[in-house]
PDB file with SEQRES, HELIX, SHEET and CRYST1 records, atoms N, CA, C and O in Angstrom:
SEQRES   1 A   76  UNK UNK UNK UNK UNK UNK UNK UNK UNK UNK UNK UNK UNK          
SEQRES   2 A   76  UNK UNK UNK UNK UNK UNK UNK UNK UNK UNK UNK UNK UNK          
SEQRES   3 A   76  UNK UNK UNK UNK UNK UNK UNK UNK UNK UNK UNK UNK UNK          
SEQRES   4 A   76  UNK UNK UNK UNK UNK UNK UNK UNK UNK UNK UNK UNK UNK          
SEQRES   5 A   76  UNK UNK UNK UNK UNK UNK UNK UNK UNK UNK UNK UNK UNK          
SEQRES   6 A   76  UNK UNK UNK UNK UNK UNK UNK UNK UNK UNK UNK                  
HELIX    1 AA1 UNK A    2  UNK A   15  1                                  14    
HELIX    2 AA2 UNK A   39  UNK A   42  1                                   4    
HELIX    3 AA3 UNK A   50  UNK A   74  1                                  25    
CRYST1    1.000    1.000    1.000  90.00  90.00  90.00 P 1           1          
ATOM      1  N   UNK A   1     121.212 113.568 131.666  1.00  0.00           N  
ATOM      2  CA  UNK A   1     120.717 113.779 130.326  1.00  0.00           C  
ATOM      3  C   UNK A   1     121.856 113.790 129.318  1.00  0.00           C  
ATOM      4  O   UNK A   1     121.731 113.344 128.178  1.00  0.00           O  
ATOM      5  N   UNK A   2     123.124 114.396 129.865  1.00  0.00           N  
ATOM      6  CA  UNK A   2     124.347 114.616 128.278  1.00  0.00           C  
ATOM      7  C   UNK A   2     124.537 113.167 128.661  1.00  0.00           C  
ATOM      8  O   UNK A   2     124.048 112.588 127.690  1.00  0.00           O  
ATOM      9  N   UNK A   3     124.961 112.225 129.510  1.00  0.00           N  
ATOM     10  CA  UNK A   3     124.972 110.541 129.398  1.00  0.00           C  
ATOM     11  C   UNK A   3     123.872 109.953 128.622  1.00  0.00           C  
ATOM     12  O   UNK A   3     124.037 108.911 127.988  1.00  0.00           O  
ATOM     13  N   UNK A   4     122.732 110.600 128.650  1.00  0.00           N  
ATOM     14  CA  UNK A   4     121.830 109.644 127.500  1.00  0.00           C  
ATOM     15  C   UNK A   4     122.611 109.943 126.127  1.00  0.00           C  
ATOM     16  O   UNK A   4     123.239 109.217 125.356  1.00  0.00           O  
ATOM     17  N   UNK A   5     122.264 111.529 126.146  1.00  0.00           N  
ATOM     18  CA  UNK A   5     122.678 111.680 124.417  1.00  0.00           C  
ATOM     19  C   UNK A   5     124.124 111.305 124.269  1.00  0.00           C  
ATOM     20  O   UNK A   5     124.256 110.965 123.093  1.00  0.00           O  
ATOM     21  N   UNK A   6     124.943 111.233 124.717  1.00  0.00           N  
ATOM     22  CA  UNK A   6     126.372 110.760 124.807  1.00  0.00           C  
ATOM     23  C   UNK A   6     126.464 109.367 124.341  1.00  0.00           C  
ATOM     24  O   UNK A   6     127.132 109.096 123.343  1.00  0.00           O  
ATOM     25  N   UNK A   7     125.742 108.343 125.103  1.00  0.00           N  
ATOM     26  CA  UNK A   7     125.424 106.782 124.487  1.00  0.00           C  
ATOM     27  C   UNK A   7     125.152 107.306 123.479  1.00  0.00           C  
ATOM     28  O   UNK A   7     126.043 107.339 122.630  1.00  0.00           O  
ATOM     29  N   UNK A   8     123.538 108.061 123.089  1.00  0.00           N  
ATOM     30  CA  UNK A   8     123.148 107.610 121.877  1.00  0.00           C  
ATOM     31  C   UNK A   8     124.121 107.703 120.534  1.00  0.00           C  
ATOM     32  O   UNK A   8     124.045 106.958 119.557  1.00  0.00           O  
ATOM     33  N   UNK A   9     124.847 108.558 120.681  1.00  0.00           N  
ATOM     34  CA  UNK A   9     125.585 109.424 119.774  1.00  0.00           C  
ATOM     35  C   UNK A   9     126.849 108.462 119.659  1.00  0.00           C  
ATOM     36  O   UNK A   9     127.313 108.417 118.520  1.00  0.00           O  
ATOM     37  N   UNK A  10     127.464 107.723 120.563  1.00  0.00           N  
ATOM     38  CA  UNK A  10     128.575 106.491 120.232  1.00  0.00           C  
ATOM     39  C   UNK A  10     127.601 105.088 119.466  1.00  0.00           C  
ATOM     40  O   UNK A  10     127.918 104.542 118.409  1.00  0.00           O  
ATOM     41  N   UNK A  11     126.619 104.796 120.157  1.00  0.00           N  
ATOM     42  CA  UNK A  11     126.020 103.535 119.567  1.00  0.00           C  
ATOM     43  C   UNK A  11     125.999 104.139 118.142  1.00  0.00           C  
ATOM     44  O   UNK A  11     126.742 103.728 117.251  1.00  0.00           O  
ATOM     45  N   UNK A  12     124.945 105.317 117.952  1.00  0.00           N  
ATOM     46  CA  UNK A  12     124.686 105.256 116.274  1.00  0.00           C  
ATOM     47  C   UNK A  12     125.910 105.651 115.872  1.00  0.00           C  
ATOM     48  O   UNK A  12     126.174 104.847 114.978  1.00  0.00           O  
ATOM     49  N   UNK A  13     126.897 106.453 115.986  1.00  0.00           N  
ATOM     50  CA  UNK A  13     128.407 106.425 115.191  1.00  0.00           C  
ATOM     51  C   UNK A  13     128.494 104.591 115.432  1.00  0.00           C  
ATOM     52  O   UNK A  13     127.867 104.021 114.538  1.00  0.00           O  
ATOM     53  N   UNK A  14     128.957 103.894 116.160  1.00  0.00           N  
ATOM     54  CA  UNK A  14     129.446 102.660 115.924  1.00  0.00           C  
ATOM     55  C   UNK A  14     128.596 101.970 114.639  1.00  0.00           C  
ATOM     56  O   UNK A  14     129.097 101.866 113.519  1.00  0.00           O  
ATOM     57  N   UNK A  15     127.405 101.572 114.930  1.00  0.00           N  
ATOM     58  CA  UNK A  15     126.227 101.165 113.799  1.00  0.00           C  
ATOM     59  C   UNK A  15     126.359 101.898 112.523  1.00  0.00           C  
ATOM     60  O   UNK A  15     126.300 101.134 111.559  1.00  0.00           O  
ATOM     61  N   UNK A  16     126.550 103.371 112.162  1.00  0.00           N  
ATOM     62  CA  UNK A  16     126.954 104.057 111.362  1.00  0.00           C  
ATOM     63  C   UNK A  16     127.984 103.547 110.107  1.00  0.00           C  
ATOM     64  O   UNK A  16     127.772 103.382 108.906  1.00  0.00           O  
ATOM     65  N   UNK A  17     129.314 103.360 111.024  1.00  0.00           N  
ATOM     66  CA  UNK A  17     130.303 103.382 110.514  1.00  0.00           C  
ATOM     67  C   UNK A  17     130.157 101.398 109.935  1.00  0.00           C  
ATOM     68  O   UNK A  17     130.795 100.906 109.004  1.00  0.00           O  
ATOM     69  N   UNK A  18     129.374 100.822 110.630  1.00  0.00           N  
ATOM     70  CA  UNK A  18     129.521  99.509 110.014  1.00  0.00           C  
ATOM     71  C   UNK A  18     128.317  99.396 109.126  1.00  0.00           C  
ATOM     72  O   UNK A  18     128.077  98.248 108.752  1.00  0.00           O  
ATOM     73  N   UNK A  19     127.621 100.209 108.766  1.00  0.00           N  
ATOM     74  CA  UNK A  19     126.736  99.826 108.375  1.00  0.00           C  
ATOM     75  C   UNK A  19     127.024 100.618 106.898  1.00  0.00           C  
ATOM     76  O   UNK A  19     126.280 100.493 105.925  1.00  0.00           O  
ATOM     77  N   UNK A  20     127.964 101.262 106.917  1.00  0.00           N  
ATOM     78  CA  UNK A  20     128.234 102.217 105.868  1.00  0.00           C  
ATOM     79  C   UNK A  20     129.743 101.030 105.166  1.00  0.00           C  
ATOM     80  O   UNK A  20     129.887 100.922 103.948  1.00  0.00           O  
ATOM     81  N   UNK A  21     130.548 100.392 106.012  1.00  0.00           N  
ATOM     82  CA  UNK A  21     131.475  99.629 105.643  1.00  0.00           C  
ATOM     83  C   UNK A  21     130.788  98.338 104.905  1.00  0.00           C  
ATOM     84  O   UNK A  21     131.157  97.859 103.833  1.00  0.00           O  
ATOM     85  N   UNK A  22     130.012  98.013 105.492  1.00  0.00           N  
ATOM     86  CA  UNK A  22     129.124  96.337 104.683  1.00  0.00           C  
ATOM     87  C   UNK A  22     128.372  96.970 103.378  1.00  0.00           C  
ATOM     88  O   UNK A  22     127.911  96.079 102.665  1.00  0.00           O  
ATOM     89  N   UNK A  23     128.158  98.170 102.937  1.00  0.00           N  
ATOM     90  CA  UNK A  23     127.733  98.506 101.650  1.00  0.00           C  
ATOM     91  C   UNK A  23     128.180  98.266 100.218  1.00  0.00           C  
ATOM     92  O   UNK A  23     129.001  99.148  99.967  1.00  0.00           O  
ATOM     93  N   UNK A  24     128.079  97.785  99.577  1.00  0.00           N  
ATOM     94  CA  UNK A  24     129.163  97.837  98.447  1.00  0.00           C  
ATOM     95  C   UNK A  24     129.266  98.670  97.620  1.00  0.00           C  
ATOM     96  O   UNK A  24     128.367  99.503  97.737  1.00  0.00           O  
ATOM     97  N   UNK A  25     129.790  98.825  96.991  1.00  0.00           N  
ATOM     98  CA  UNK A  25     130.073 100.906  96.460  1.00  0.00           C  
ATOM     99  C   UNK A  25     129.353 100.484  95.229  1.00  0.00           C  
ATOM    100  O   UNK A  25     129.283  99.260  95.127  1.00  0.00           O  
ATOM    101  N   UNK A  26     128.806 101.151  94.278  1.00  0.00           N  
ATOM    102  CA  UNK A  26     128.148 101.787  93.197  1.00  0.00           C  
ATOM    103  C   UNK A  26     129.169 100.806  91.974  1.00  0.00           C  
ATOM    104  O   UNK A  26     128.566 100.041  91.220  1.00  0.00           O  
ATOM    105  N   UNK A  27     130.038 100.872  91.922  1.00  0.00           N  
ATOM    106  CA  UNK A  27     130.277  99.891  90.472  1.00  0.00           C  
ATOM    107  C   UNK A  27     130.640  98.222  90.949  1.00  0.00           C  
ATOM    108  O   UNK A  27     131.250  97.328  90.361  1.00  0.00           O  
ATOM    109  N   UNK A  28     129.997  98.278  92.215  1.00  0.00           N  
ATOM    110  CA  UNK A  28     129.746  96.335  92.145  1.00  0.00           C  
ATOM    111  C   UNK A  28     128.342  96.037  91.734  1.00  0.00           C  
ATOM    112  O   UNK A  28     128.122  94.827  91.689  1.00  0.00           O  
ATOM    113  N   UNK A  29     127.338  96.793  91.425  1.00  0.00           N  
ATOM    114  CA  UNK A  29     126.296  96.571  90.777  1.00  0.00           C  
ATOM    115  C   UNK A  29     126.424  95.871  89.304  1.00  0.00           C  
ATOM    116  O   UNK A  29     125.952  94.848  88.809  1.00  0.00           O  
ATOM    117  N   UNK A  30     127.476  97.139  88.743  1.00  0.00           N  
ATOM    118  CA  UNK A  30     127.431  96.860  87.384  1.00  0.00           C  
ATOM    119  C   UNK A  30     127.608  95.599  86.689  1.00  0.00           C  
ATOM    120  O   UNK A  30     127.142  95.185  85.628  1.00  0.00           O  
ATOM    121  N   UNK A  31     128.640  94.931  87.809  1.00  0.00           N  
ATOM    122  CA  UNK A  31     128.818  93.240  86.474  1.00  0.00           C  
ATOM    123  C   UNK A  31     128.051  92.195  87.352  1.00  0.00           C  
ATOM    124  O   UNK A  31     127.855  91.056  86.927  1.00  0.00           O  
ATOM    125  N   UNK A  32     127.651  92.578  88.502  1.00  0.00           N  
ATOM    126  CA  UNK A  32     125.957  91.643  88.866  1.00  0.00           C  
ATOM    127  C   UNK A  32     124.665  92.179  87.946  1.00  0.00           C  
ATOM    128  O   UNK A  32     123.805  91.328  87.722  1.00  0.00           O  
ATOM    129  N   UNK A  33     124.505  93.191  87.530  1.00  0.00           N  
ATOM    130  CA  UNK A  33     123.452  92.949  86.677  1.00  0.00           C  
ATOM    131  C   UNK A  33     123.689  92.852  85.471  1.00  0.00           C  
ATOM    132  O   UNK A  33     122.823  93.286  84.711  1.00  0.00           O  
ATOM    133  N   UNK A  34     124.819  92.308  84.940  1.00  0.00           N  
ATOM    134  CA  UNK A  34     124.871  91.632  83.520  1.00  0.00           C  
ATOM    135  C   UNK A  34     124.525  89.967  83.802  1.00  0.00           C  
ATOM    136  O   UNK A  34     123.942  89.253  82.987  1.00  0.00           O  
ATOM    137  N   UNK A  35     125.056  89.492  85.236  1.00  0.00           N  
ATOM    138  CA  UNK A  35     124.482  88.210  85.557  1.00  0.00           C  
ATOM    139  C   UNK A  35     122.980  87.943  85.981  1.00  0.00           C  
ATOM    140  O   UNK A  35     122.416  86.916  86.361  1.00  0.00           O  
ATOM    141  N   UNK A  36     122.631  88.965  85.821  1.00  0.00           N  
ATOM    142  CA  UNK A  36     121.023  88.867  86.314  1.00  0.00           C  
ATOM    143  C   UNK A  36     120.919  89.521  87.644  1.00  0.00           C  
ATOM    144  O   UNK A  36     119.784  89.271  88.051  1.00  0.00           O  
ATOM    145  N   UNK A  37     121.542  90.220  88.494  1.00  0.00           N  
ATOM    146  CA  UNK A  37     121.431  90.972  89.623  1.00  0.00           C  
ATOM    147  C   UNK A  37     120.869  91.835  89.270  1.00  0.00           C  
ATOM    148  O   UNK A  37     121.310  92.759  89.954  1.00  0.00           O  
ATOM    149  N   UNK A  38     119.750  92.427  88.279  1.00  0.00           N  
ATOM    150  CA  UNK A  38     119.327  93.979  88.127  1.00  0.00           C  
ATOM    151  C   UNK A  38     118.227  93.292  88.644  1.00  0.00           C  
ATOM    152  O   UNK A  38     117.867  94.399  89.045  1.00  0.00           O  
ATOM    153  N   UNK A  39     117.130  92.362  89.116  1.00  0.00           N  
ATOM    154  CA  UNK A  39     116.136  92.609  90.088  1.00  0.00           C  
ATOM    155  C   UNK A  39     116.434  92.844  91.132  1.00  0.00           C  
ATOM    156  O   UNK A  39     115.573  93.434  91.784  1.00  0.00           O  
ATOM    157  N   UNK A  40     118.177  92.431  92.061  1.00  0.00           N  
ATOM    158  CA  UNK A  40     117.969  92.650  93.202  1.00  0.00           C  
ATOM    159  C   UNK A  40     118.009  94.355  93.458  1.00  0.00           C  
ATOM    160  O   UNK A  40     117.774  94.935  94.518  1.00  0.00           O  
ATOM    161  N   UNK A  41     118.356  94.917  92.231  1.00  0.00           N  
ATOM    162  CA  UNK A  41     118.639  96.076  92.519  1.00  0.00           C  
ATOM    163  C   UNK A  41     117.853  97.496  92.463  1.00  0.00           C  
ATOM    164  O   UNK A  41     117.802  98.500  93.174  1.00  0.00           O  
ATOM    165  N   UNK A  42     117.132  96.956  90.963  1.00  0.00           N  
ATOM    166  CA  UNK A  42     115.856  97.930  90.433  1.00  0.00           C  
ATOM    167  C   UNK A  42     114.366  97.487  90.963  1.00  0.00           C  
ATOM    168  O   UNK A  42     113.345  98.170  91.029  1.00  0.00           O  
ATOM    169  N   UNK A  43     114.612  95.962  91.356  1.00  0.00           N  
ATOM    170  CA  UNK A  43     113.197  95.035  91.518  1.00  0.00           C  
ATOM    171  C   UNK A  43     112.199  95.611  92.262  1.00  0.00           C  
ATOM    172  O   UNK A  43     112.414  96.794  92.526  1.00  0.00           O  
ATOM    173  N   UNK A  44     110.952  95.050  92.776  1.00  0.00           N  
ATOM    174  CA  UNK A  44     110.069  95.317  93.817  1.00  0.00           C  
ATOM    175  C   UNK A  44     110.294  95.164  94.988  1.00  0.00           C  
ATOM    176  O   UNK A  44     109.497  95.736  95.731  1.00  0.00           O  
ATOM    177  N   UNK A  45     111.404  94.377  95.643  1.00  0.00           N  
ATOM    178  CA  UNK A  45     111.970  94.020  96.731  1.00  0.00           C  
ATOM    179  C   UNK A  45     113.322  94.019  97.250  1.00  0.00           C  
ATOM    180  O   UNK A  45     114.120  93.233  97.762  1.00  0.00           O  
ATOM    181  N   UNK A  46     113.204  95.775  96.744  1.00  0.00           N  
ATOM    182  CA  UNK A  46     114.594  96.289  97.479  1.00  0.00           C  
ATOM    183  C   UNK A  46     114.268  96.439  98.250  1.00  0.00           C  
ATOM    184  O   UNK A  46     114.347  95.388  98.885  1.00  0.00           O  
ATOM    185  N   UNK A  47     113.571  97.654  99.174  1.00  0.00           N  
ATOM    186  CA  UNK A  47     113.377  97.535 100.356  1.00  0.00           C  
ATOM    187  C   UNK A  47     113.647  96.277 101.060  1.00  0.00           C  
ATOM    188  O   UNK A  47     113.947  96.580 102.215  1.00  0.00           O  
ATOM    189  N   UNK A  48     113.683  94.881 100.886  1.00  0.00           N  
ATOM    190  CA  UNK A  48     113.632  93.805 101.426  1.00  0.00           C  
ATOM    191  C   UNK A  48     115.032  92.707 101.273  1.00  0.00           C  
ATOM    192  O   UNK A  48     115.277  91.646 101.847  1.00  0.00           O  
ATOM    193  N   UNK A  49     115.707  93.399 100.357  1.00  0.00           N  
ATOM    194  CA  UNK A  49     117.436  92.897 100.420  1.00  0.00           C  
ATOM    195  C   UNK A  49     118.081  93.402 101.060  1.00  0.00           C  
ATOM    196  O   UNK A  49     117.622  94.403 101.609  1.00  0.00           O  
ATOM    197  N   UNK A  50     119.186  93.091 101.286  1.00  0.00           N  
ATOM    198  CA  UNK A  50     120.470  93.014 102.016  1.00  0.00           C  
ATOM    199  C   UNK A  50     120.728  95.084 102.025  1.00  0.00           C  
ATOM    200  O   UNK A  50     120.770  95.970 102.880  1.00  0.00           O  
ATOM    201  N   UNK A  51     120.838  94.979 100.489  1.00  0.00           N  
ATOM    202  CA  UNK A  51     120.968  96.384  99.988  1.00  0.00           C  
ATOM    203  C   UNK A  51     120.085  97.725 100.966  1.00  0.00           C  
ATOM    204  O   UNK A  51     120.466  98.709 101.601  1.00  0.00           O  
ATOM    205  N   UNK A  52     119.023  97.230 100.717  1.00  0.00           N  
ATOM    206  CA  UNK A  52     117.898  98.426 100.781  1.00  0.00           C  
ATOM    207  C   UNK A  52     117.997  98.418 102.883  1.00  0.00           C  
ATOM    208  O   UNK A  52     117.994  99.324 103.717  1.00  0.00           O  
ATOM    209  N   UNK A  53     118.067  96.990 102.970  1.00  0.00           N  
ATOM    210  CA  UNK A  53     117.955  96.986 105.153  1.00  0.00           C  
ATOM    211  C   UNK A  53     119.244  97.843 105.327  1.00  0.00           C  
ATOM    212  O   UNK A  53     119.159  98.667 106.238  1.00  0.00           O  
ATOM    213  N   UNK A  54     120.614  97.816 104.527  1.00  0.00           N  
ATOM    214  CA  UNK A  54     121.587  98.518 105.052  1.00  0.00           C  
ATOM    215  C   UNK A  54     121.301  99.551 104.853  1.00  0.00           C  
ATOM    216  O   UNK A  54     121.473 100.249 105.853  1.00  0.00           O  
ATOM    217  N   UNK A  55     120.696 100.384 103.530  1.00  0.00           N  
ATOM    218  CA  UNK A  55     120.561 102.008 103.538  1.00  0.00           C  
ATOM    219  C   UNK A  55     119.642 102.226 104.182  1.00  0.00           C  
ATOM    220  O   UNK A  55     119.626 103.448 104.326  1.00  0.00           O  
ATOM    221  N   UNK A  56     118.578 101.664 104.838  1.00  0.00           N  
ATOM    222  CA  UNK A  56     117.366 102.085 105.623  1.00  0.00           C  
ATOM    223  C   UNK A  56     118.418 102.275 106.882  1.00  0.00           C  
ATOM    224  O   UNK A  56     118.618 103.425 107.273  1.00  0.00           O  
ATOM    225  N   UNK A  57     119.108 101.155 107.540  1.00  0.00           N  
ATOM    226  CA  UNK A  57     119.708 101.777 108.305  1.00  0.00           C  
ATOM    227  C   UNK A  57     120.568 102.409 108.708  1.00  0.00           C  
ATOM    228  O   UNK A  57     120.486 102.800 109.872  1.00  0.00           O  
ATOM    229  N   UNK A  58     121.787 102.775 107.864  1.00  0.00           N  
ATOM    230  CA  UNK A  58     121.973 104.057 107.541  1.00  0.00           C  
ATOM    231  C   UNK A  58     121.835 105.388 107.678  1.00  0.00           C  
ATOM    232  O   UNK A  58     122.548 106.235 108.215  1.00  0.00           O  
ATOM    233  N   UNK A  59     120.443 105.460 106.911  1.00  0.00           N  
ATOM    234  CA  UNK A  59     119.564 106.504 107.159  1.00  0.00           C  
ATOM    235  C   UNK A  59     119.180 107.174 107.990  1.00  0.00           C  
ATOM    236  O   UNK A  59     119.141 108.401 107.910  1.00  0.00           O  
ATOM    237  N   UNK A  60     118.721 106.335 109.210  1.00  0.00           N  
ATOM    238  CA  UNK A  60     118.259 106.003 110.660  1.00  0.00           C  
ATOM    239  C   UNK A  60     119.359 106.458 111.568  1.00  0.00           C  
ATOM    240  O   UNK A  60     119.070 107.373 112.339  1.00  0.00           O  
ATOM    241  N   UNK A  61     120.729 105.907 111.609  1.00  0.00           N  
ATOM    242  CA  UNK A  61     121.824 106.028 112.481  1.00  0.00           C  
ATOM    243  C   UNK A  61     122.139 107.013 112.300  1.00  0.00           C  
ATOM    244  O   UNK A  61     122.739 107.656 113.162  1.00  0.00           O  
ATOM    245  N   UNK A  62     121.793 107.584 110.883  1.00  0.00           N  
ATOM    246  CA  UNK A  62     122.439 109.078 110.606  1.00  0.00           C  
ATOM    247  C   UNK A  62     121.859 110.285 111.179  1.00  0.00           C  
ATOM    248  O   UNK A  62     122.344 111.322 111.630  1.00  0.00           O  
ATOM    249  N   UNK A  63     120.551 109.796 111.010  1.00  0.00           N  
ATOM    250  CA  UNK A  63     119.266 111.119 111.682  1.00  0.00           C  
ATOM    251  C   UNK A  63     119.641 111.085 112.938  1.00  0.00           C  
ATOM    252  O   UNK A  63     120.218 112.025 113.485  1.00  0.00           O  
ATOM    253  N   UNK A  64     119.346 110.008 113.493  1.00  0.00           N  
ATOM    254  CA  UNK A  64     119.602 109.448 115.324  1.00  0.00           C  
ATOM    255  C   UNK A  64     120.997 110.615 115.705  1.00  0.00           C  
ATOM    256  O   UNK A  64     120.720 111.670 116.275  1.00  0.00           O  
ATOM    257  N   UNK A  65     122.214 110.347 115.391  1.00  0.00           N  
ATOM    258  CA  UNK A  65     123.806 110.552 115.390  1.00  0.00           C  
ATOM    259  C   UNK A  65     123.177 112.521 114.623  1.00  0.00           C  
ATOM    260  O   UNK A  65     123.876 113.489 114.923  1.00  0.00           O  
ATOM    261  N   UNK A  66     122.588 112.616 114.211  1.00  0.00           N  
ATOM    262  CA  UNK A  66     122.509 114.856 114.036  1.00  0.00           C  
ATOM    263  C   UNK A  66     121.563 114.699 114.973  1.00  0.00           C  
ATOM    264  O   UNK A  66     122.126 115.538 115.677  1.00  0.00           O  
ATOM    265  N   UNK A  67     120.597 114.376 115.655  1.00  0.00           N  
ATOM    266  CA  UNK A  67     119.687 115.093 116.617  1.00  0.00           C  
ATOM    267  C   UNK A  67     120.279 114.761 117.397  1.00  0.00           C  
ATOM    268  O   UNK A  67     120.202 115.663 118.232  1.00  0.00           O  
ATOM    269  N   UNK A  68     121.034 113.842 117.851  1.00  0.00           N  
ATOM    270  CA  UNK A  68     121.960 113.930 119.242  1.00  0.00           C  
ATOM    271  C   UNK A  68     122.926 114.696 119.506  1.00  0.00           C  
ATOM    272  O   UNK A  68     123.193 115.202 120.596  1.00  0.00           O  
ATOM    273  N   UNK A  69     123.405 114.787 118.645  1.00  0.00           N  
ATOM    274  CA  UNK A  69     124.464 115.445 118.227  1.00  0.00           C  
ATOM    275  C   UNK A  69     124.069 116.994 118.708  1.00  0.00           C  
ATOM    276  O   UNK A  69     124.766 117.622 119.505  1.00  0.00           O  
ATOM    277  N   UNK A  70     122.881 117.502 118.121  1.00  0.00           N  
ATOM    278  CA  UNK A  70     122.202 118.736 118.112  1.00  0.00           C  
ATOM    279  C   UNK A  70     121.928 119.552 119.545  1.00  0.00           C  
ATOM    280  O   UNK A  70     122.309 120.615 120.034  1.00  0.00           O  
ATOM    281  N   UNK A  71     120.847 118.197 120.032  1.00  0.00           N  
ATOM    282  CA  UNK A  71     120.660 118.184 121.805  1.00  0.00           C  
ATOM    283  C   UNK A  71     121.558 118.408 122.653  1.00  0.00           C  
ATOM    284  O   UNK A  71     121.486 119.233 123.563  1.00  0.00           O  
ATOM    285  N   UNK A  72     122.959 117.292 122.276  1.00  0.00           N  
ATOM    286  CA  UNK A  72     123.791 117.294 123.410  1.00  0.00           C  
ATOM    287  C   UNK A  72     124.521 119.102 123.512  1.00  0.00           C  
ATOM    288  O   UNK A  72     124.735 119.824 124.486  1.00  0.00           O  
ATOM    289  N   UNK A  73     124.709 119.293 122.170  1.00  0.00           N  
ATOM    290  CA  UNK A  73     125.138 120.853 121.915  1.00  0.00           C  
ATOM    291  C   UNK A  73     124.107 121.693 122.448  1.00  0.00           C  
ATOM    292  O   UNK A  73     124.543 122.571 123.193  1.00  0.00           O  
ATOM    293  N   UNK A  74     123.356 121.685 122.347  1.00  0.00           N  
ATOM    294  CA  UNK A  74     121.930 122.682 122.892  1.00  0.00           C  
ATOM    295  C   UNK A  74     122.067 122.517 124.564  1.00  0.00           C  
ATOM    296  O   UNK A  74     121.951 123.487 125.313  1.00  0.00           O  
ATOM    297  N   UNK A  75     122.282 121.406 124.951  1.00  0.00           N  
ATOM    298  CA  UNK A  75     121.863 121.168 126.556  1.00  0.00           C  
ATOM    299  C   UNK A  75     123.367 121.311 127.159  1.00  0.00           C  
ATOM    300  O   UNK A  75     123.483 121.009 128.347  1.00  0.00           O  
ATOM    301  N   UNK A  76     124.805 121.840 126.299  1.00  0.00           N  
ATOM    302  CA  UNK A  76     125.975 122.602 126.940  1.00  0.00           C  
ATOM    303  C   UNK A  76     125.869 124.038 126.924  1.00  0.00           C  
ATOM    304  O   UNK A  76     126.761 124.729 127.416  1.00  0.00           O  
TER     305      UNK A  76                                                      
END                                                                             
């Protein structure tokens, strides 16, 4: 059982850490939406860009990476 949560807890840190590196920080927005990038950003289909799949997963690796995290501590 600490070998399951042990994988899980390296895969989502690995996925984590790249998925947090391919993000682009908060002021590369700004001079794409003077070119017209404010739909990809404010639009109806964030969820469905580049943007929104990386913070969904993110999100995911992060929850995954504290309940493992949690377990593996609970089950020492």
């Amino acid at each position: 059982m600490n070998t399951l949560f042990t994988i899980f807890i390296i895969i989502s840190s690995l996925v984590l850490i790249a998925s947090i590196l391919l993000q682009s920080g908060k002021s590369a927005g700004l001079s794409g939406s003077i070119a017209g990038g404010a739909e990809s950003i404010w639009g109806k289909n964030k969820g469905r860009s580049y943007e929104g799949i990386l913070s969904k997963v993110t999100a995911v690796c992060a929850i995954l990476f504290v309940l493992s995290a949690l377990v593996l501590a609970a089950l020492q």
